[in-house]
VEXKELUM-737724 format. One record per residue (C-alpha): residue in one letter; residue number from 1; x, y, z; chain. Coordinates in steps of 0.001 Angstrom, whole numbers, plus 524288, in hexadecimal, padded with zeros to 5 digits. Layout:
BEGIN
<r><r>A</r><k>NUM</k><px>X</px><py>Y</py><pz>Z</pz><c>A</c></r>
...
This chain:
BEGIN
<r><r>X</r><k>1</k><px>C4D80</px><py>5A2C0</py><pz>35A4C</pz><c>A</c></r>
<r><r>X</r><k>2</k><px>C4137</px><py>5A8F6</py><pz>35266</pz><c>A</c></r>
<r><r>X</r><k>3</k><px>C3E1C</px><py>5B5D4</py><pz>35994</pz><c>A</c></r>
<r><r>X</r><k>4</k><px>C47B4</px><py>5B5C4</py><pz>36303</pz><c>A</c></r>
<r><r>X</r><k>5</k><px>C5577</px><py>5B323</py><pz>3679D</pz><c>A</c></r>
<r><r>X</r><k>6</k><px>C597A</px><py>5A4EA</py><pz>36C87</pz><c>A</c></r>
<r><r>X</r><k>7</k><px>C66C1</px><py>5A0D5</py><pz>37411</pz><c>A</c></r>
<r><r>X</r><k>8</k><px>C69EB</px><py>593C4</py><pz>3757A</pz><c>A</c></r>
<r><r>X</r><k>9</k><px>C6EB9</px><py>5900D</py><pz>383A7</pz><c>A</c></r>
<r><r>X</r><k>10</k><px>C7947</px><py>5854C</py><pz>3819B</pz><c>A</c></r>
<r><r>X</r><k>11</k><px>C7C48</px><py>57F17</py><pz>39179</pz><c>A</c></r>
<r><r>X</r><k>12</k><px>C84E4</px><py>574A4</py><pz>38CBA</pz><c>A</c></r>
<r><r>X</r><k>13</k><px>C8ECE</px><py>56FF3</py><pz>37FFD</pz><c>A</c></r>
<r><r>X</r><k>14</k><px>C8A03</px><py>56BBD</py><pz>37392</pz><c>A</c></r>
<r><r>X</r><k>15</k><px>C848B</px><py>55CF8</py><pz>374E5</pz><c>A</c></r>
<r><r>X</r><k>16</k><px>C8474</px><py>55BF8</py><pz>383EA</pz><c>A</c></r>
<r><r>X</r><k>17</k><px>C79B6</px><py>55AA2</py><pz>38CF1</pz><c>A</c></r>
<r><r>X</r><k>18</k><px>C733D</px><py>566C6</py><pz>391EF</pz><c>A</c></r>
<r><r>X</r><k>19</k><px>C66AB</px><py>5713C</py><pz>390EB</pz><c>A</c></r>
<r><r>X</r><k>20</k><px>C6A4F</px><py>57A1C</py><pz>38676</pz><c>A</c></r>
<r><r>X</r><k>21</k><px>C6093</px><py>584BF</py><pz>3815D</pz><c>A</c></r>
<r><r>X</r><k>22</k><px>C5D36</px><py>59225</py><pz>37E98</pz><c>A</c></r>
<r><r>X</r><k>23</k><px>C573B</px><py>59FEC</py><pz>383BD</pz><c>A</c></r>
<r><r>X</r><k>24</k><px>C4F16</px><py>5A832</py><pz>37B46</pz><c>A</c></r>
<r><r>X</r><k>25</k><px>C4867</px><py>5B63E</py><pz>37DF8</pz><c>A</c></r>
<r><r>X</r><k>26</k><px>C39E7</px><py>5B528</py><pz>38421</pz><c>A</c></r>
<r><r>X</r><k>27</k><px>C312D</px><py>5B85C</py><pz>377B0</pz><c>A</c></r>
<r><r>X</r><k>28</k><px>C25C2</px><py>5BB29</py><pz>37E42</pz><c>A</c></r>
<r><r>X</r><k>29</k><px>C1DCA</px><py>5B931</py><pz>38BC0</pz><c>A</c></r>
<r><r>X</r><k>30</k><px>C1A92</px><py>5ABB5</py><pz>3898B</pz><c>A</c></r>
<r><r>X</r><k>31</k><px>C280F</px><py>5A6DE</py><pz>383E2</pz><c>A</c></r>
<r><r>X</r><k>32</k><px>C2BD2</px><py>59E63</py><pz>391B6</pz><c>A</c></r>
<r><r>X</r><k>33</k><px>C3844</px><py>595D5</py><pz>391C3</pz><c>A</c></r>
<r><r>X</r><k>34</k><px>C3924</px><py>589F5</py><pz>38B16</pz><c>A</c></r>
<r><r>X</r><k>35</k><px>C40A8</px><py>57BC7</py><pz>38D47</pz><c>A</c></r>
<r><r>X</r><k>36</k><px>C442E</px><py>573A0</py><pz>381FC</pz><c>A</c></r>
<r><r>X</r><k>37</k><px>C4512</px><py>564E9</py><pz>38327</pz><c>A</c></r>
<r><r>X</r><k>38</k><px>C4FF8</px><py>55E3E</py><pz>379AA</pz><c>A</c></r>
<r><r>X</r><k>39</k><px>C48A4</px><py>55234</py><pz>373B4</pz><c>A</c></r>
<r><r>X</r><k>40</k><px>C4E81</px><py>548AA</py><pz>36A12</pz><c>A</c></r>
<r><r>X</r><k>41</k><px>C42C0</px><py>54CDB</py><pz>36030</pz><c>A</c></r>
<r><r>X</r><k>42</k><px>C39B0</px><py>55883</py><pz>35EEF</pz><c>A</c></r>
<r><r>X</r><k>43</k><px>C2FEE</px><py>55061</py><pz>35820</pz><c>A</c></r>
<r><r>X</r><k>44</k><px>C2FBA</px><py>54412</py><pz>3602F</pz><c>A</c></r>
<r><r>X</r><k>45</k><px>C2C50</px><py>54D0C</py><pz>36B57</pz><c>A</c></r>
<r><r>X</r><k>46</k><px>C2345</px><py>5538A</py><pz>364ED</pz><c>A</c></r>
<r><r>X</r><k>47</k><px>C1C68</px><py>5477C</py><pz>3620B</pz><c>A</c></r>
<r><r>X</r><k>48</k><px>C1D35</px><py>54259</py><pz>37094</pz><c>A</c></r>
<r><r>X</r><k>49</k><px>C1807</px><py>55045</py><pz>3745E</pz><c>A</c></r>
<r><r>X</r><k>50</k><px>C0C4B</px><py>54EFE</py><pz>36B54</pz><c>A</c></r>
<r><r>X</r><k>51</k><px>C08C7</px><py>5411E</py><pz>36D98</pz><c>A</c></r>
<r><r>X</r><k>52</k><px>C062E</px><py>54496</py><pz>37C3D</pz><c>A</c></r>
<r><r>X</r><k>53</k><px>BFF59</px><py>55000</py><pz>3778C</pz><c>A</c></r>
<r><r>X</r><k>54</k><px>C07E4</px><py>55B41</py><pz>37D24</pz><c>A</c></r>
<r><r>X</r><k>55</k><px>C07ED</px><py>56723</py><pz>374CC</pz><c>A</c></r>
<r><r>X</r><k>56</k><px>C128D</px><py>56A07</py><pz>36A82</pz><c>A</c></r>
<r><r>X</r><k>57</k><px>C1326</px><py>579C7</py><pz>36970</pz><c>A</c></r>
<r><r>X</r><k>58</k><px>C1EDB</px><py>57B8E</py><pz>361CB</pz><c>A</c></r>
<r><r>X</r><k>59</k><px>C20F5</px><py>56F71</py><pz>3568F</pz><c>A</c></r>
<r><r>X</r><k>60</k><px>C2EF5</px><py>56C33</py><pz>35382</pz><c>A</c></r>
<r><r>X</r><k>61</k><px>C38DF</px><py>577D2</py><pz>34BCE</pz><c>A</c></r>
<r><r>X</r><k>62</k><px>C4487</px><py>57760</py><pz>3493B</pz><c>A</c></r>
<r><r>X</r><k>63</k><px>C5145</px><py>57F4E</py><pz>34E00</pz><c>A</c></r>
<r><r>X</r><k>64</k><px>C5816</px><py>58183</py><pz>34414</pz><c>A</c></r>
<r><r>X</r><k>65</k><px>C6562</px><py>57A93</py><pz>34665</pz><c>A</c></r>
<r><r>X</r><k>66</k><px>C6185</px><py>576E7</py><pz>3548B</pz><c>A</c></r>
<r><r>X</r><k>67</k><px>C5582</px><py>56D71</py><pz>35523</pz><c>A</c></r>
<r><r>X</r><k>68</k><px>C472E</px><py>56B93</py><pz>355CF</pz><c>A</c></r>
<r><r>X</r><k>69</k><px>C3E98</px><py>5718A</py><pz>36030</pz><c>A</c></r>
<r><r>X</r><k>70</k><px>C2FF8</px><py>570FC</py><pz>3638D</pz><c>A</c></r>
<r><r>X</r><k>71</k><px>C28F1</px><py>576ED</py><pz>36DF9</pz><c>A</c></r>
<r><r>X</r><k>72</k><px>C1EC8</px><py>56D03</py><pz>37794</pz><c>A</c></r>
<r><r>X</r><k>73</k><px>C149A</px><py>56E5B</py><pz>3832A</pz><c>A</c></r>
<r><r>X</r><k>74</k><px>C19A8</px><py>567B9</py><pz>38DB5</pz><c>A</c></r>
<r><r>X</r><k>75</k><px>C0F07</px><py>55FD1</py><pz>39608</pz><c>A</c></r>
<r><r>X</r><k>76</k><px>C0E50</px><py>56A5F</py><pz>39F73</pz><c>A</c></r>
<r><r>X</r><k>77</k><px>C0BF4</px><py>57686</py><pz>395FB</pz><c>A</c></r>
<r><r>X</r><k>78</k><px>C1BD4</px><py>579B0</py><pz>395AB</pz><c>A</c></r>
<r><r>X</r><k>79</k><px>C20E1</px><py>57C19</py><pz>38814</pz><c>A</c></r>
<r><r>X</r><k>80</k><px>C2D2A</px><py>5755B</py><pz>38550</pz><c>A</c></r>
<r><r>X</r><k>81</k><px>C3767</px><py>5747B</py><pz>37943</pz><c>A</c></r>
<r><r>X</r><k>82</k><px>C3AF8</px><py>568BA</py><pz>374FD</pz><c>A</c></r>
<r><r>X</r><k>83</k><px>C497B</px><py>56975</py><pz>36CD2</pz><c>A</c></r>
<r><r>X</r><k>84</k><px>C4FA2</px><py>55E63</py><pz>3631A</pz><c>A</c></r>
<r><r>X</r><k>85</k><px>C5D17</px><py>56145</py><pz>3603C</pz><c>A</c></r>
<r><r>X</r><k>86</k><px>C5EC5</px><py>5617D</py><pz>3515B</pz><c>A</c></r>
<r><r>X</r><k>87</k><px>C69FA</px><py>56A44</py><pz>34A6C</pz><c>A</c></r>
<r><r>X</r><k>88</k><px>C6449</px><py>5659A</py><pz>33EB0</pz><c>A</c></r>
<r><r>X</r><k>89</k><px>C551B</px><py>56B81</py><pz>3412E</pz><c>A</c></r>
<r><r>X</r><k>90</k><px>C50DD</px><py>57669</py><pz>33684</pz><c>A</c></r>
């Protein structure tokens, strides 16, 4: 990860159900924890999150090798991650 380190959290085997993730070092005072939600597209949601006007802060990037990720305001103020598996993404 830019800036800083990132370990992925694995909980259960390759292609089986489960909350996988990762831990990184706080980067400043107003770096909080974040939850990702796996979605079947990063820019469907996207569009469903701007046609009921909710806030988009972080527009879809790529992971390298991993997937696509974008950043949304929840409709009460939380920031969440949204993820799209993709070992394809560049």
């Amino acid at each position: 990860m830019a800036g800083g380190e990132y370990i992925m959290v694995q909980t259960t085997e390759p292609g089986k159900p489960g909350i996988n993730g990762g831990l990184f070092k706080q980067m400043g005072p107003d770096d909080k924890p974040r939850s990702y939600i796996g979605v079947a597209s990063v820019a469907r949601t996207l569009n469903k999150v701007k046609a009921r006007g909710d806030k988009v802060v972080q527009p879809k990037m790529a992971i390298p090798g991993m997937g696509w990720f974008a950043f949304i305001v929840d409709p009460e103020g939380n920031l969440q991650g949204i993820f799209q598996d993709d070992s394809k993404a560049k």
